[in-house]
N, C-alpha and C positions, 0 to 999 in steps of 0.2 A: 436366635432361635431357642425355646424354651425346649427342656429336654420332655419327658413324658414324669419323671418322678416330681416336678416340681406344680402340676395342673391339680386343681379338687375339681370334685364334680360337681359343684354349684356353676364354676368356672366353664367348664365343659360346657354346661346346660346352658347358659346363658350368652356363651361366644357362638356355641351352632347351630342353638333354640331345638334343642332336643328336650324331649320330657319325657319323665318316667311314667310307666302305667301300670299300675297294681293290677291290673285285671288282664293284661297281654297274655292271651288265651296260649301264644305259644310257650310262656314258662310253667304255664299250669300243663302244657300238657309235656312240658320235657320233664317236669319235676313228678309227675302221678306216675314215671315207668315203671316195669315189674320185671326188669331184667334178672336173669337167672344168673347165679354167680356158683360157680362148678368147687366140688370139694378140694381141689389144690389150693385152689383162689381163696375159699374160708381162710384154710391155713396160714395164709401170707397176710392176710388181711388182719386176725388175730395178733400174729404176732407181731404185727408193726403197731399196731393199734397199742396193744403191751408198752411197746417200746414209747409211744409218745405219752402213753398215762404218766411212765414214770419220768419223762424227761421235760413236758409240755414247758414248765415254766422256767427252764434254766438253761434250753438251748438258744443259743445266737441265732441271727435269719439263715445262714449257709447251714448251721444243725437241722435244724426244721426241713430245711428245702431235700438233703444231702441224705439224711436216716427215714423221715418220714413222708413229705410230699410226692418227692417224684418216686421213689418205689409205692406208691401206694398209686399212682396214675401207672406206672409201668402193668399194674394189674392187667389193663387195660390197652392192649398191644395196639399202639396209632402209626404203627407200621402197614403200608399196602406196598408193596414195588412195585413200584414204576408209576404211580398214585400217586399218595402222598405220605407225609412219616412227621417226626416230630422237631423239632430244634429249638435249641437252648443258647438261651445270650445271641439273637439275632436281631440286626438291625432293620428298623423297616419305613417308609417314607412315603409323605404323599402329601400333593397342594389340595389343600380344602376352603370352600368358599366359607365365610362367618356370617352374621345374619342380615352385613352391610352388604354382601357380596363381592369381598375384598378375599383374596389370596392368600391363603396362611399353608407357607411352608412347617410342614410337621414332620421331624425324625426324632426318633428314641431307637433305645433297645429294650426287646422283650424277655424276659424269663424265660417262657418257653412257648411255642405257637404247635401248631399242627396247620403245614401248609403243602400243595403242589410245589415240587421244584427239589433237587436232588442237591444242590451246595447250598444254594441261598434260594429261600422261602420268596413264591410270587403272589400265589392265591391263597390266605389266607383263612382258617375257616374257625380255630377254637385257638383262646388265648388263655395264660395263667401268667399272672404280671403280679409279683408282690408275692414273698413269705415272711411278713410282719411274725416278729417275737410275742408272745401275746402281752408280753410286761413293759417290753418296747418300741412297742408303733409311733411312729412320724412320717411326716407327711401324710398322704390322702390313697391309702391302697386304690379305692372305689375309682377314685379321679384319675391317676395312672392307668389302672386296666380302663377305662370308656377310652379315655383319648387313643390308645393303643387298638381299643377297636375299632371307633372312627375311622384310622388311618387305614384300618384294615376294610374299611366300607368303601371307600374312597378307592384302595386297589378293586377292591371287587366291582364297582357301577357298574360294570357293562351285565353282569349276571343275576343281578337283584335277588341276594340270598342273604339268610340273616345270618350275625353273627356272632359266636357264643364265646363264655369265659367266665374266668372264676380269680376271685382272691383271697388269701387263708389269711387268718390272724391267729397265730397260736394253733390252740384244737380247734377251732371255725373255718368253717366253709362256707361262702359265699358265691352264688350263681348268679351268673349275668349274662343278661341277651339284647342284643340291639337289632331292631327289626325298622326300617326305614328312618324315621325320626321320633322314635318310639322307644325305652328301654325298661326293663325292670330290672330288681335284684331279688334273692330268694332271703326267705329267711336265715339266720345261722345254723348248717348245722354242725354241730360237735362231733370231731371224731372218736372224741375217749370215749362218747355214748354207742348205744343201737345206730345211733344214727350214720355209722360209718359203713352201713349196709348199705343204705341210700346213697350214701355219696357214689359208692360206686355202680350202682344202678345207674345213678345221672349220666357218670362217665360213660359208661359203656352206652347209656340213649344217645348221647352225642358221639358217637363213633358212629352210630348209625345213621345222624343227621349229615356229618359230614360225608359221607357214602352218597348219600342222594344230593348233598349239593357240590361235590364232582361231579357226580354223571350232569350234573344241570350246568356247569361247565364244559366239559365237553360235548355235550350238545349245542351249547351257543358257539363253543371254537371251530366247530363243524357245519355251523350255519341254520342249524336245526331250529335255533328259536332266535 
């Protein structure tokens, strides 16, 4: 069994015949948000931001992930109780047909997800797979986070909801969505720039997607659809 660090996404795309779509009206409209971001929120935002100007190119991947990425999603409270919350270093698994329609057992573990389920993550909704150094990337960030959400498409079938995720390289941010067998990625955005406004717009868009595609889960565990 291949773990998830070891797949690219050509690999991906061609063992599940998934393709990308520059035009998938859903990342144009998660990426055009205009989320209000509150004045404590500047403040943390600034000074993390600070901290990775001066350190971007000389932290290791656990520097990156440890001072800057996940306090900079913590912005971004992916905490509901009794909903769902976030989890770091989680395993997650699932049989997927390939384009033969042969069986392929898929397990990795993820960086961090936001899922339904209180110890271990069941329904899956947003993924962050990979904090590439930006002087040291190997292997295929792009190809880990798809297969990771695949697997995560695969738990989810019975609810047909799309599903979302991001991989950093350095000060880059990268947005990703897989919506049937369909996916895009967003452009890079930098966090030393303006751009680290946006990023956290995206985030908080996608707190709101995964909000409605809860309830679109428990309407289907309740028989509703």
């Amino acid at each position: 069994m291949k773990s998830f660090e070891n797949w690219k996404y050509e690999e991906v795309e061609l063992t599940f015949g998934i393709k990308q779509n520059e035009h998938l009206a859903l990342m144009a409209e998660w990426l055009t948000t205009e989320a209000t971001i509150e004045e404590d929120e500047k403040k943390t935002i600034i000074r993390l931001q600070k901290r990775l100007k001066r350190f971007a190119n000389a932290w290791n991947e656990e520097d990156l992930k440890v001072f800057f990425v996940i306090p900079l999603i913590d912005v971004v409270d992916f905490y509901a109780e009794g909903r769902y919350r976030a989890f770091t270093e989680a395993m997650i698994s699932a049989k997927i047909k390939d384009i033969h329609q042969k069986d392929l057992d898929l397990k990795g573990r993820v960086e961090f997800l936001v899922a339904t389920g209180e110890q271990d993550p069941r329904t899956p909704f947003f993924f962050l797979n990979e904090y590439k150094p930006q002087l040291k990337s190997q292997n295929d960030p792009q190809g880990q986070l798809m297969i990771a959400m695949l697997v995560a498409q695969a738990k989810n079938e019975s609810f047909d909801i799309p599903i979302f995720g991001l991989y950093t390289i350095g000060r880059f941010w990268f947005f990703v969505v897989l919506q049937a067998k369909e996916y895009a990625v967003s452009r890079a955005f930098d966090a030393t720039e303006d751009d680290v406004w946006q990023i956290v717009k995206i985030l908080k868009k996608v707190k709101l997607y995964i909000e409605e595609n809860y309830q679109k889960t428990i309407k289907a565990n309740a028989g509703f659809v």
